[in-house]
C-alpha positions in Angstrom: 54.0 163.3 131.5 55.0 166.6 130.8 53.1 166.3 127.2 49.5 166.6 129.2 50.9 170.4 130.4 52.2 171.8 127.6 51.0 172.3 123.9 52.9 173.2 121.1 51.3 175.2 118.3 53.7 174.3 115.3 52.2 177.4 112.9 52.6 179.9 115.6 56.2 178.2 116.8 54.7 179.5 120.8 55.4 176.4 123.7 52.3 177.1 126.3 51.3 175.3 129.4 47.7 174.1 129.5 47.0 172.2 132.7 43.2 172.7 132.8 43.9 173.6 136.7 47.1 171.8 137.5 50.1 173.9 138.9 52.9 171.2 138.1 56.2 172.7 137.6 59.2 171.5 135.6 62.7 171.9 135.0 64.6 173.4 131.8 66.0 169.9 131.6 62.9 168.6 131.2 60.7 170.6 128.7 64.3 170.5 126.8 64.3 166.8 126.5 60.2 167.0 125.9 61.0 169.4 123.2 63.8 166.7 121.6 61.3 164.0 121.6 58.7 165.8 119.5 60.6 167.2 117.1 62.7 163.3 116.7 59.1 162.5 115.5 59.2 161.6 111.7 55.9 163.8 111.7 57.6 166.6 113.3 61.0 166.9 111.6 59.7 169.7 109.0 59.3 172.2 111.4 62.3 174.5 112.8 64.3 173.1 115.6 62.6 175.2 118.8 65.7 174.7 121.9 69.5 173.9 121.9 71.3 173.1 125.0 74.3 175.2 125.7 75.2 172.8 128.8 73.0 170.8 131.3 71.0 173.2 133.0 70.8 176.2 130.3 69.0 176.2 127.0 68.2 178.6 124.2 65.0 178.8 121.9 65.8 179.4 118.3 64.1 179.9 114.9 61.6 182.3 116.5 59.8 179.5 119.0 58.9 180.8 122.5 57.1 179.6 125.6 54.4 181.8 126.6 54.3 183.9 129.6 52.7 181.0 131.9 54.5 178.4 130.9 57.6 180.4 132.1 55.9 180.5 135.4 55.8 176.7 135.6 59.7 176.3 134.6 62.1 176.0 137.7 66.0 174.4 138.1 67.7 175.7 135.0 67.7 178.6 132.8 65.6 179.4 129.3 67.0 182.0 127.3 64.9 183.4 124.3 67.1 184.2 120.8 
């Protein structure tokens, strides 16, 4: 579900949310484990790694990946630190 709000642009390494209207917010959690799923994809394993998690509720982008200003806006319930 979360894949229909936000897009990842692999060439650009940027995570941005594209609702087309919608206002649904998720948690760190769960763009984390979105984020895990994509990049498990055969098809996906040659680009950098964008998030670790450092524990449950807090997570780190790496390799130069960010999530654009509005997608930050739609993030609640954990925290999202930038390298």
């Amino acid at each position: 579900m979360i894949d229909k709000y936000f897009k990842i642009d692999f060439k650009k390494k940027i995570i941005s949310y594209n609702p087309k209207g919608a206002t649904k917010t998720f948690t760190a959690r769960q763009l984390y484990s979105f984020l895990q799923d994509t990049f498990d994809k055969p098809e996906n394993m040659k680009y950098d790694i964008p998030i670790i998690a450092k524990n449950k509720d807090n997570f780190e982008l790496l390799n130069g990946w960010t999530v654009d200003k509005k997608g930050i806006k739609f993030l609640k319930g954990g925290t999202l630190l930038d390298s």
